[in-house]
C-alpha positions as CSV (number, residue, x, y, z in Angstrom):
1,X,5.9,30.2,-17.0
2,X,4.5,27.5,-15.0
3,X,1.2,26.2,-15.1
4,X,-0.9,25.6,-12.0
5,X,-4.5,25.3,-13.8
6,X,-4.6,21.1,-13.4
7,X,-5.3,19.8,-10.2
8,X,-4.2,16.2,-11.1
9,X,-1.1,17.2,-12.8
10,X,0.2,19.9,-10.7
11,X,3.9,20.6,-9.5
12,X,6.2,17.4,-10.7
13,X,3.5,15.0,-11.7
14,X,1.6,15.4,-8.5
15,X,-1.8,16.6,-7.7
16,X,-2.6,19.5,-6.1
17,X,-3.7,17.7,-2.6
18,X,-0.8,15.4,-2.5
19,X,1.2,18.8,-3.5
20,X,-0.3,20.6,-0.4
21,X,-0.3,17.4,1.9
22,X,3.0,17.9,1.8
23,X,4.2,20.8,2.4
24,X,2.1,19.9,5.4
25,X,4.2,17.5,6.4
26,X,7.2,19.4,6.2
27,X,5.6,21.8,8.5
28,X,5.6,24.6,5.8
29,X,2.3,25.9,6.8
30,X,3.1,29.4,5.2
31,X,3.8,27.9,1.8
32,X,0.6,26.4,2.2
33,X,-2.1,29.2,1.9
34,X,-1.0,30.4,-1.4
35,X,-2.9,27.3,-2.8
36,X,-6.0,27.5,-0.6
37,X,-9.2,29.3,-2.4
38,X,-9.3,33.3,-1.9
39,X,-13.2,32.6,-1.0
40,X,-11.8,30.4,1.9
41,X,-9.4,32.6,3.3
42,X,-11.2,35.2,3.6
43,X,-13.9,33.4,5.1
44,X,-11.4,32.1,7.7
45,X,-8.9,34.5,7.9
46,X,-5.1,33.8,6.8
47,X,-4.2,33.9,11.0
48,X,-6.8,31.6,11.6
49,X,-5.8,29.0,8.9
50,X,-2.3,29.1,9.8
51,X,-3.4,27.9,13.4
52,X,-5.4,25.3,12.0
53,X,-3.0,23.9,9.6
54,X,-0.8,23.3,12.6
55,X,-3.5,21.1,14.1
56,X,-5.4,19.3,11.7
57,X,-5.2,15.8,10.9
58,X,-3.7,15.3,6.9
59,X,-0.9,12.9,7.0
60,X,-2.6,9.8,5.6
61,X,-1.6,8.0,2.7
62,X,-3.7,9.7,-0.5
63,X,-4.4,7.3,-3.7
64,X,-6.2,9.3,-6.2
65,X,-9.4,7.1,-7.6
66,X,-11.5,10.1,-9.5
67,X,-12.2,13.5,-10.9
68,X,-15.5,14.7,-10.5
69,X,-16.7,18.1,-11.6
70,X,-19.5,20.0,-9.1
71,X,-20.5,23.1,-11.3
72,X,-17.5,25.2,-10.8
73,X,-15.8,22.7,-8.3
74,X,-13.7,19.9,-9.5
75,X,-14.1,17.2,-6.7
76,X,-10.8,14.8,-5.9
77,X,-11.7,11.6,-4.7
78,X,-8.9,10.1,-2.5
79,X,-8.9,6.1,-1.5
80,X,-6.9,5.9,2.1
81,X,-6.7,4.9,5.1
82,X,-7.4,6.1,8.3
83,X,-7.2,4.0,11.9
84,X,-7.0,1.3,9.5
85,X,-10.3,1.9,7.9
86,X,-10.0,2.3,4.5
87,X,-12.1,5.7,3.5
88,X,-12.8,8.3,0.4
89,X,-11.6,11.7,1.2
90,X,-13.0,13.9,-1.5
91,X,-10.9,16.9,-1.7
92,X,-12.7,20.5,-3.5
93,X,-10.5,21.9,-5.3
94,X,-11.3,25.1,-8.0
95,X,-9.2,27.0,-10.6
96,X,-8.4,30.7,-9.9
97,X,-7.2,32.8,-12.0
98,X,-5.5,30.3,-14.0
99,X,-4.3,28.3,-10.7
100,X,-6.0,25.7,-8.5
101,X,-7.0,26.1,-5.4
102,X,-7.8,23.6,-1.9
103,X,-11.6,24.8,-1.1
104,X,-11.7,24.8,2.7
105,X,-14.9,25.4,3.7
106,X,-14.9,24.0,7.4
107,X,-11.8,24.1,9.5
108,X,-12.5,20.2,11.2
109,X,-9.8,18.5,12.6
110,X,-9.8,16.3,9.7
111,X,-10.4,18.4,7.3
112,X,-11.9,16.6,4.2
């Protein structure tokens, strides 16, 4: 079976937000919430993130910089660029039962 427990080395080499970024490019919002944190879906709702995914703002280049771990949260710090000002997106991510998971704890047009 597949693993899913490391965020940096996810699905093909990828990381987990460069993974879920995208999907949501290819407008594959569905495929999307299987990879964001229970605690934020049902703090949101599934119908309610589905929405938002189909408005918020994540098609920006992502250049992973650092890892940092937050207690229980591993925190995934993202060089871009944005309007062409270059920015750190720092991406929660935690592991859940054995997978990781995109913490999304406000639903902000850009959403990290």
């Amino acid at each position: 079976t597949a693993k899913y427990n490391n965020p940096v080395f996810f699905i093909g080499g990828t990381s987990l937000p460069v993974y879920w970024q995208s999907l949501y490019k290819l407008g594959k919002f569905n495929e999307m919430l299987p990879w964001v944190s229970l605690e934020s879906r049902n703090k949101h709702s599934d119908k309610v993130l589905l929405a938002y995914f189909k408005r918020m703002q994540f098609a920006y280049d992502l250049k992973l910089k650092s890892v940092t771990h937050v207690g229980d949260t591993i925190e995934m710090n993202y060089l871009t660029t944005i309007f062409g000002t270059i920015t750190i997106k720092r991406i929660p991510v935690i592991i859940e039962h054995d997978s990781c998971k995109i913490l999304l704890n406000t639903l902000k047009r850009n959403p990290f």
